[in-house]
TORTORGU-679935 format. One record per residue (C-alpha): residue number from 0; x, y, z. Coordinates in nm, 2 decimals. Example, Ala and Ser with C-alpha at 12.3 -4.5 7.8 and 13.67 -1.06 7.14 Angstrom:
2
<site 0 <1.23 -0.45 0.78>>
<site 1 <1.37 -0.11 0.71>>
END
This chain:
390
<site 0 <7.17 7.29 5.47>>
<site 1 <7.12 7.56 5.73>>
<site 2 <6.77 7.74 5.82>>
<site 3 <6.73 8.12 5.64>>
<site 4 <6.90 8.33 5.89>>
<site 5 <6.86 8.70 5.94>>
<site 6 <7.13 8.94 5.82>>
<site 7 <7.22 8.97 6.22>>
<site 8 <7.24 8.58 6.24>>
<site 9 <7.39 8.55 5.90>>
<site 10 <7.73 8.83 6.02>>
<site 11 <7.76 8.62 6.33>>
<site 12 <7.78 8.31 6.28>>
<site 13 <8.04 8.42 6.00>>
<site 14 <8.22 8.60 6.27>>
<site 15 <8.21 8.30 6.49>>
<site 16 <8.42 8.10 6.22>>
<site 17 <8.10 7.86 6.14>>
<site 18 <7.89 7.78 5.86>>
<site 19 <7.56 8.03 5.82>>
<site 20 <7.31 7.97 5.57>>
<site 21 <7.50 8.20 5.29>>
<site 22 <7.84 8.38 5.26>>
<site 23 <7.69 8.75 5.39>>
<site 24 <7.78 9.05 5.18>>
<site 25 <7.85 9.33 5.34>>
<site 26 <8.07 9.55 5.15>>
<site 27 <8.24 9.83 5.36>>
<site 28 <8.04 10.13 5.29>>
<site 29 <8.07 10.27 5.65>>
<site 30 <8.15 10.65 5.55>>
<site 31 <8.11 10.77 5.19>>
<site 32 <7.86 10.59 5.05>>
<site 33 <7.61 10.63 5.30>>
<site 34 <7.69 11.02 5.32>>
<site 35 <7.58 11.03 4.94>>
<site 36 <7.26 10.85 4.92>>
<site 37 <7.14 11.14 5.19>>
<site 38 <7.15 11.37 4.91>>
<site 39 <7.27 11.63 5.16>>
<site 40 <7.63 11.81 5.20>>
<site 41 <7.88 11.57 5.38>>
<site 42 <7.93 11.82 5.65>>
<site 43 <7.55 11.74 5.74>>
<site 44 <7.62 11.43 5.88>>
<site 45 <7.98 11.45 6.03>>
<site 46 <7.93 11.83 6.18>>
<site 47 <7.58 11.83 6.25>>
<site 48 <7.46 11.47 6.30>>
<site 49 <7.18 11.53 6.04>>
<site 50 <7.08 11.27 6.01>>
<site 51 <7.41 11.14 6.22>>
<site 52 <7.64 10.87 6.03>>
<site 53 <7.50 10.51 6.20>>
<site 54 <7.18 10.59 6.11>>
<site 55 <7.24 10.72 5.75>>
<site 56 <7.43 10.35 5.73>>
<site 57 <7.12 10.15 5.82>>
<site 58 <6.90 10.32 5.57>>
<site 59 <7.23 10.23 5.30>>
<site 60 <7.18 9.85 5.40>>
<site 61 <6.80 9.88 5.37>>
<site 62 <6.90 10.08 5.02>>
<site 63 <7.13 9.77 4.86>>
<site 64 <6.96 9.45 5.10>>
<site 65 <7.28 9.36 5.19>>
<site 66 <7.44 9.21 5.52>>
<site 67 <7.48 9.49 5.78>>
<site 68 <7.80 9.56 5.97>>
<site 69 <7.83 9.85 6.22>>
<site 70 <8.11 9.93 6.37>>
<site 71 <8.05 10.24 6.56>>
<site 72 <7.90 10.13 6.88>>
<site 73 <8.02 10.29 7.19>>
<site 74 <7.92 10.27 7.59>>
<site 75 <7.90 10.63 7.67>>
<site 76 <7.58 10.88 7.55>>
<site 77 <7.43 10.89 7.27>>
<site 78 <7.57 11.22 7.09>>
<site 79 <7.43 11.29 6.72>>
<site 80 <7.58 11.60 6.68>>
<site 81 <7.94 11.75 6.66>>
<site 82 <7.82 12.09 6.77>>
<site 83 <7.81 12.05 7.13>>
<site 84 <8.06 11.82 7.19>>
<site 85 <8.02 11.69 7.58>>
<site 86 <8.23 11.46 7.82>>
<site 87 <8.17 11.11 7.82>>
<site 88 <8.02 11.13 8.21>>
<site 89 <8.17 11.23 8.50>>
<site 90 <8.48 11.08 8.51>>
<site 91 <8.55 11.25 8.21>>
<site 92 <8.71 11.58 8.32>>
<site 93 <8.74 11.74 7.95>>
<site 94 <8.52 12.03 7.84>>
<site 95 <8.52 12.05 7.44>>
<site 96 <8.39 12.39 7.26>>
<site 97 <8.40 12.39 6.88>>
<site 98 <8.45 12.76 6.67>>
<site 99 <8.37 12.79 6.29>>
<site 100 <8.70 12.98 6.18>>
<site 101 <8.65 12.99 5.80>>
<site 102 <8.29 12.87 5.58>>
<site 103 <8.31 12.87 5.23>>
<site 104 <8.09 12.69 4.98>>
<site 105 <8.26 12.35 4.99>>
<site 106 <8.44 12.38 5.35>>
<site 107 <8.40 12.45 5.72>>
<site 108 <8.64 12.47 5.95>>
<site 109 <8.58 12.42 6.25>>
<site 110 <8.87 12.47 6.59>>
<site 111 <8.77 12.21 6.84>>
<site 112 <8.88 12.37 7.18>>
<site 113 <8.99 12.10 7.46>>
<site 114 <9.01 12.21 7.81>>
<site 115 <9.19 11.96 8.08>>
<site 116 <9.27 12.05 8.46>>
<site 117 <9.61 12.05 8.33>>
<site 118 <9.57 12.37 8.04>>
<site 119 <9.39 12.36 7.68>>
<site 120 <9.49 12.20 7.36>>
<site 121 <9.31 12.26 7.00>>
<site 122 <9.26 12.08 6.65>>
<site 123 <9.12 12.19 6.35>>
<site 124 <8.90 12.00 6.09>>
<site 125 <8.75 12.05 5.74>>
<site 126 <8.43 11.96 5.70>>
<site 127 <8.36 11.94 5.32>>
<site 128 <8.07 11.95 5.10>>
<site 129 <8.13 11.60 4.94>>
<site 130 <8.44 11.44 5.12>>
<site 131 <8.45 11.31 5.48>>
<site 132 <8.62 11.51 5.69>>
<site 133 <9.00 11.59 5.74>>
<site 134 <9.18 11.70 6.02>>
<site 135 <9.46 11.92 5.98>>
<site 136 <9.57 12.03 6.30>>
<site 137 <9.60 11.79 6.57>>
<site 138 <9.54 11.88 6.96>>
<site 139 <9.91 11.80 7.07>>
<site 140 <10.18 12.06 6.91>>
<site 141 <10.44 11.99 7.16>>
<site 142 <10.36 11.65 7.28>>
<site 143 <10.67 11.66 7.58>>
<site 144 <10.51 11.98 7.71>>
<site 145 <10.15 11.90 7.69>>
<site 146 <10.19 11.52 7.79>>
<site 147 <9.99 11.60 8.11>>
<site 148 <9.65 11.67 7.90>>
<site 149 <9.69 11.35 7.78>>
<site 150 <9.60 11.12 8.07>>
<site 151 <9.21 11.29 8.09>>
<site 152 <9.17 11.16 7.70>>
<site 153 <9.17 10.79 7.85>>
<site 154 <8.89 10.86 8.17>>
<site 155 <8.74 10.58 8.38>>
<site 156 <8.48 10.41 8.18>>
<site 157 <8.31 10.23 8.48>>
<site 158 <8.07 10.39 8.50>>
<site 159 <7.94 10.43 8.08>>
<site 160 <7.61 10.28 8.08>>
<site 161 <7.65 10.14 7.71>>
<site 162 <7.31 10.40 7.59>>
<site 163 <7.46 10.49 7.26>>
<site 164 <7.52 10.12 7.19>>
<site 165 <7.21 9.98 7.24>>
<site 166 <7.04 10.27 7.09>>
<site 167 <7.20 10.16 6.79>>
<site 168 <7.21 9.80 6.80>>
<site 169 <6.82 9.85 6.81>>
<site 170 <6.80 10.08 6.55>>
<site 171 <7.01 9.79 6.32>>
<site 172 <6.80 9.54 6.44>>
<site 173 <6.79 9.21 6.21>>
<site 174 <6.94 9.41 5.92>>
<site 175 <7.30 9.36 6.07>>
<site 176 <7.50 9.34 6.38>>
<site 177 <7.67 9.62 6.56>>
<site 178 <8.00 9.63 6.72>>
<site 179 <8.08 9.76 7.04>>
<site 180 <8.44 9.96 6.92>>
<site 181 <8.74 10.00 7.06>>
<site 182 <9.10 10.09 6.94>>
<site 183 <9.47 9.95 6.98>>
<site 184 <9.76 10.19 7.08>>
<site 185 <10.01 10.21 6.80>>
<site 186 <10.12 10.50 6.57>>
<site 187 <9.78 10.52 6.40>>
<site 188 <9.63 10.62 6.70>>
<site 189 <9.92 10.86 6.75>>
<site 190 <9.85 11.00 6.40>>
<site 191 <9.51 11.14 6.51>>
<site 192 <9.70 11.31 6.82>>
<site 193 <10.00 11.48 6.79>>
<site 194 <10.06 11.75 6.55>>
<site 195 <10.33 11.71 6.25>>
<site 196 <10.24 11.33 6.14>>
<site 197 <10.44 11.06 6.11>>
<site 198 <10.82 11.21 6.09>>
<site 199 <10.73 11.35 6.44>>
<site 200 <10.60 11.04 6.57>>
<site 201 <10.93 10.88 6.46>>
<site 202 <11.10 11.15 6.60>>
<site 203 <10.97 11.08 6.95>>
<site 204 <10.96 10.70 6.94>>
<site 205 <11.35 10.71 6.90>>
<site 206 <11.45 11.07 7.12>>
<site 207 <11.15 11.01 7.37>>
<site 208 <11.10 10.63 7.43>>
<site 209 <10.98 10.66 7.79>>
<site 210 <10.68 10.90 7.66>>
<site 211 <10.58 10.66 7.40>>
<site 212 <10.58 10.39 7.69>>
<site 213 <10.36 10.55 7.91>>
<site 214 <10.15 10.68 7.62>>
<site 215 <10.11 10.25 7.56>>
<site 216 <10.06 10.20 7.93>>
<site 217 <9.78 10.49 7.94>>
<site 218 <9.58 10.33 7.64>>
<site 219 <9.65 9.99 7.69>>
<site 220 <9.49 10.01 8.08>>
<site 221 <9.19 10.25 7.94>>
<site 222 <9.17 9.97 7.68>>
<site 223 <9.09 9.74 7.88>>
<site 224 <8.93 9.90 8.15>>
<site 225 <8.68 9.95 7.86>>
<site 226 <8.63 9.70 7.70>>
<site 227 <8.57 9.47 8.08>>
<site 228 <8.26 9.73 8.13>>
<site 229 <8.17 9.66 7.77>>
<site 230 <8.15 9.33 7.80>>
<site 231 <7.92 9.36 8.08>>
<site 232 <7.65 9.46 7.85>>
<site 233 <7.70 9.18 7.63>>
<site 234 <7.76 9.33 7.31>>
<site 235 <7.73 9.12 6.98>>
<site 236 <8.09 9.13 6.90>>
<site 237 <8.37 9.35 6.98>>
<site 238 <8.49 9.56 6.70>>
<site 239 <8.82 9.67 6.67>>
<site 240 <8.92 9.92 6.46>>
<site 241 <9.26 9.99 6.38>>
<site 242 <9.35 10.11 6.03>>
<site 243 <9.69 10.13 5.93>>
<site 244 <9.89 9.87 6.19>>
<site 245 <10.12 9.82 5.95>>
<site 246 <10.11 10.15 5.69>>
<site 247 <10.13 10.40 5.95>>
<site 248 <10.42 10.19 6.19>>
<site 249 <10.68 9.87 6.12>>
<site 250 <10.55 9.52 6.23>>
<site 251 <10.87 9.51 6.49>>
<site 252 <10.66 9.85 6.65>>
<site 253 <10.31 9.70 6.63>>
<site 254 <10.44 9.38 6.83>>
<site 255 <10.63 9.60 7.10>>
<site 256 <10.33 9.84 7.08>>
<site 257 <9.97 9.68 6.96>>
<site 258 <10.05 9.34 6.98>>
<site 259 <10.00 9.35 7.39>>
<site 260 <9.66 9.50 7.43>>
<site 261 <9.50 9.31 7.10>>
<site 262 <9.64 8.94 7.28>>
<site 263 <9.48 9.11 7.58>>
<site 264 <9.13 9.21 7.46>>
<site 265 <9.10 8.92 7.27>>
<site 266 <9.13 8.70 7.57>>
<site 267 <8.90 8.89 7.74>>
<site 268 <8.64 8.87 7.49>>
<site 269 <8.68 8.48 7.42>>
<site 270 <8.63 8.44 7.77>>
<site 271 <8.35 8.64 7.75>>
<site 272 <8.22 8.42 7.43>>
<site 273 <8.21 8.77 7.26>>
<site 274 <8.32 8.74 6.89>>
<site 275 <8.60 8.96 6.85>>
<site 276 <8.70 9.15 6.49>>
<site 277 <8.98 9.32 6.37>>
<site 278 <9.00 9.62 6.06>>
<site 279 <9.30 9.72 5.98>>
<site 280 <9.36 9.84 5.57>>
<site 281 <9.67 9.82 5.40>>
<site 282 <9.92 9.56 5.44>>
<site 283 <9.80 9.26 5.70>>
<site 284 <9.94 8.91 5.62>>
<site 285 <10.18 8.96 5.88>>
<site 286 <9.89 9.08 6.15>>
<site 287 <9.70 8.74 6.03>>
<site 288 <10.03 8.57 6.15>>
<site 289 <10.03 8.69 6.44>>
<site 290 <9.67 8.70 6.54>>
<site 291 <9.62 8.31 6.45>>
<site 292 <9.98 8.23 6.71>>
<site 293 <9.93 8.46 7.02>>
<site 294 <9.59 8.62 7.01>>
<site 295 <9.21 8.51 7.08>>
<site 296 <9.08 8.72 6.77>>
<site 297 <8.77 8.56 6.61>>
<site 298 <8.79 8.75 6.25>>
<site 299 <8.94 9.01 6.05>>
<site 300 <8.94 9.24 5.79>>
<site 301 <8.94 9.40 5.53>>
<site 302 <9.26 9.14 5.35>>
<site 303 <9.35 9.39 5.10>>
<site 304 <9.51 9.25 4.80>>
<site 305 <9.78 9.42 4.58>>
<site 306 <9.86 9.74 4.52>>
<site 307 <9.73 9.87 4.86>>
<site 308 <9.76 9.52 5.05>>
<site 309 <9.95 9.22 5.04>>
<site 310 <9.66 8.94 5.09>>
<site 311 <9.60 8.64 4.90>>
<site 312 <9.25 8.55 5.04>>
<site 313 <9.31 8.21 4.85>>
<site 314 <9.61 8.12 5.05>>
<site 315 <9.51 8.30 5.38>>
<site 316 <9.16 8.05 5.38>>
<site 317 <9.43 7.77 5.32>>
<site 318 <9.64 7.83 5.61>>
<site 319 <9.41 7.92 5.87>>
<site 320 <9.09 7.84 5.81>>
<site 321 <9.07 7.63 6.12>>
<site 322 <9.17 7.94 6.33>>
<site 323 <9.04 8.27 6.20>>
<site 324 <8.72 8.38 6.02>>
<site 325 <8.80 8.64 5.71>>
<site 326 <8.60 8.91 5.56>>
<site 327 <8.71 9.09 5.24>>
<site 328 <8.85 9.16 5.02>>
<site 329 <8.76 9.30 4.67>>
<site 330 <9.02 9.63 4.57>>
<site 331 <8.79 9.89 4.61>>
<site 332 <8.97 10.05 4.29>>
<site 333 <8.84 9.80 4.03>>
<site 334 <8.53 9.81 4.22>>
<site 335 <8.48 10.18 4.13>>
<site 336 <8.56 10.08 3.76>>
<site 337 <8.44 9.76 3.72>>
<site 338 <8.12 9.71 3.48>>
<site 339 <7.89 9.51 3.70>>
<site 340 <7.91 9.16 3.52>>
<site 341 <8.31 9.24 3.58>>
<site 342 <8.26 9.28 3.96>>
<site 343 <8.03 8.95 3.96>>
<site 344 <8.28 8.76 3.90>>
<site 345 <8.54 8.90 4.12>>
<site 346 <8.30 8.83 4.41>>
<site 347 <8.27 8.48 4.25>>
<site 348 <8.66 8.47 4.31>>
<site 349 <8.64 8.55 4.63>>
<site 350 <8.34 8.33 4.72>>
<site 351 <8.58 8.03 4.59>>
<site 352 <8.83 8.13 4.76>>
<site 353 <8.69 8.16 5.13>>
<site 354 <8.35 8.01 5.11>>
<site 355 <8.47 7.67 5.19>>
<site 356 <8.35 7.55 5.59>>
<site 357 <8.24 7.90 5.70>>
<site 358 <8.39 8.20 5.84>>
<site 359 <8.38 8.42 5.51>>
<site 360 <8.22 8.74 5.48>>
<site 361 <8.21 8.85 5.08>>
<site 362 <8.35 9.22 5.13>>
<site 363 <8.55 9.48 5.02>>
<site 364 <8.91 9.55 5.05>>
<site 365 <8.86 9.85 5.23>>
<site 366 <8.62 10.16 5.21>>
<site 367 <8.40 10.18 4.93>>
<site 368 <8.47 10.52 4.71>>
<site 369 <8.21 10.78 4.70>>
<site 370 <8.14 10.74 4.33>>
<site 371 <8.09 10.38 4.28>>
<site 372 <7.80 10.32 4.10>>
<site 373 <7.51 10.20 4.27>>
<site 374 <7.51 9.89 4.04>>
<site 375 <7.86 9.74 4.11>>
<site 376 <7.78 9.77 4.49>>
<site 377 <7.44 9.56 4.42>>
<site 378 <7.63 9.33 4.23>>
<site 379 <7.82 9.18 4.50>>
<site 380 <7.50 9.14 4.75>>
<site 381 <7.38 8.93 4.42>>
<site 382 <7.68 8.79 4.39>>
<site 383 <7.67 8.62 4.73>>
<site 384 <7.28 8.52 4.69>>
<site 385 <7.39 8.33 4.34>>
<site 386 <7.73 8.17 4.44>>
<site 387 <7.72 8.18 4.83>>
<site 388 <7.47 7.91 4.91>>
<site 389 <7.59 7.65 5.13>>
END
């Protein structure tokens, strides 16, 4: 039987594919949940960075003692607020200015003004009182004209120092591990770009193919780029965050598109002996496929069963338990209406399903909603404690 591990030691040796003391919980409660136990209006923490979002998280892992995960970590400084948004460092040649265009008693808006050597683009995002943030204009509303803003959004990152990371990898401590986070290129990351959503993103994949290539070559070289300076620093695993691969584009895009720079990073980070992680929601068997055959990725997340997902954590520990570790992957709607003795045993189910050899990580199918009870959430740290003994 292993030694007690700390939470930090618990995630990682998870993430590593090998056997830790317990199955860590660490249901995804990364936005909402922590905004809530605050007490103050959402647009505290996601406008004003008061207190900011990582460091309302670590006080919701101290609030339910469960296994922390954070995913946010980045190299460049450490900004806590929204309101005075500045470059990255020097090489960053974007000057942002945010206006509040509209404040009611459950929304501000708030124009965020961006400023390249090549003209000036805009978004626009609520902030509400009790929701995370939405935005609703994105900076690029003719994305053939304004193309040439878009090679300052992917600057040199050789010379980030990794402050904001560390800061917060301190502030976690033995409560959890932190990621060092990067993204994939892909229609999801399109989505938060270019104005009129998917039907124009479609649009330009098939009338403008040789913008959506470079956009790939842009991000995939920035990619990289940053994540070989991260790995300088030696972060405690590389987090990869890239919701939607498969809800927001086809599986034939995501190989011609994501596929590249996830075999890519992955490398780098085995190489490295960096742990590397994947999140994407919605539908992912197909991603597991093609992670375990032509990538180095260490685990992934969050498995999402039907209605929103197409994972059978049962079958997926069956088939490649040998090459990936999993975390997930409760459906975060029967958590919200589950009793607690209900959501017991549906962490029991999941416990059986993965806990066998290692590599599991007792979590959620995606993010926790803002009004699960306090109870059902506690339930599954218990959960892991009574069933997840190795």
């Amino acid at each position: 039987m292993p030694a007690r591990m700390t939470s930090k030691e618990r995630m990682l040796t998870a993430f590593r594919n090998l056997q830790p003391d317990r199955v860590p919980a660490s249901p995804d409660i990364s936005n909402m949940v922590p905004c809530k136990l605050t007490g103050k209006p959402f647009w505290d923490i996601y406008l004003y960075g008061n207190p900011p979002l990582w460091k309302a998280y670590i006080e919701a892992v101290k609030h339910y003692k469960m296994d922390g995960w954070q995913y946010g970590g980045h190299l460049g400084p450490l900004i806590d607020s929204n309101r005075a948004l500045r470059p990255m460092d020097r090489n960053d040649k974007r000057k942002f200015r945010n206006v509040i265009v509209n404040k009611t008693s459950n929304v501000i808006i708030v124009r965020t003004y961006c400023k390249t050597p090549k003209g000036e683009l805009w978004s626009e995002t609520n902030y509400y009182r009790d929701q995370p943030p939405w935005t609703t204009r994105k900076y690029f509303k003719d994305f053939e004209k304004e193309f040439e803003n878009l090679q300052y959004f992917y600057p040199d990152p050789s010379n980030l120092s990794g402050e904001a990371y560390w800061t917060m990898t301190k502030a976690m401590g033995d409560l959890g591990t932190t990621g060092l986070s990067i993204g994939l290129p892909g229609f999801q990351d399109l989505f938060g770009l270019i104005d009129g959503g998917l039907p124009q993103i479609c649009r330009l994949y098939m009338q403008k193919p040789h913008l959506i290539k470079e956009y790939r070559r842009m991000h995939h070289d920035y990619t990289v780029s940053y994540v070989e300076r991260g790995l300088q620093i030696q972060p405690e695993f590389l987090m990869i965050g890239a919701s939607g691969l498969l809800t927001l584009q086809s599986p034939k895009i995501f190989v011609e598109i994501s596929l590249p720079t996830l075999r890519e990073v992955t490398r780098m980070a085995e190489e490295a002996d960096i742990p590397s992680h994947l999140h994407s929601c919605g539908k992912e068997k197909f991603i597991v496929e093609k992670a375990v055959s032509e990538t180095n990725l260490s685990s992934i997340e969050p498995l999402e069963p039907p209605p929103s997902g197409d994972c059978d954590l049962a079958e997926i520990k069956k088939l490649y338990s040998d090459k990936i570790a999993l975390k997930g992957n409760i459906q975060t709607t029967r958590l919200l209406l589950a009793s607690p003795k209900q959501v017991e045993m549906m962490a029991k189910e999941c416990i059986e399903a993965a806990k066998e050899g290692g590599g599991y990580v007792l979590s959620t199918g995606d993010q926790v909603g803002r009004d699960t009870p306090d109870e059902n959430i506690i339930a599954i740290v218990k959960a892991a404690r009574k069933y997840g003994k190795y």
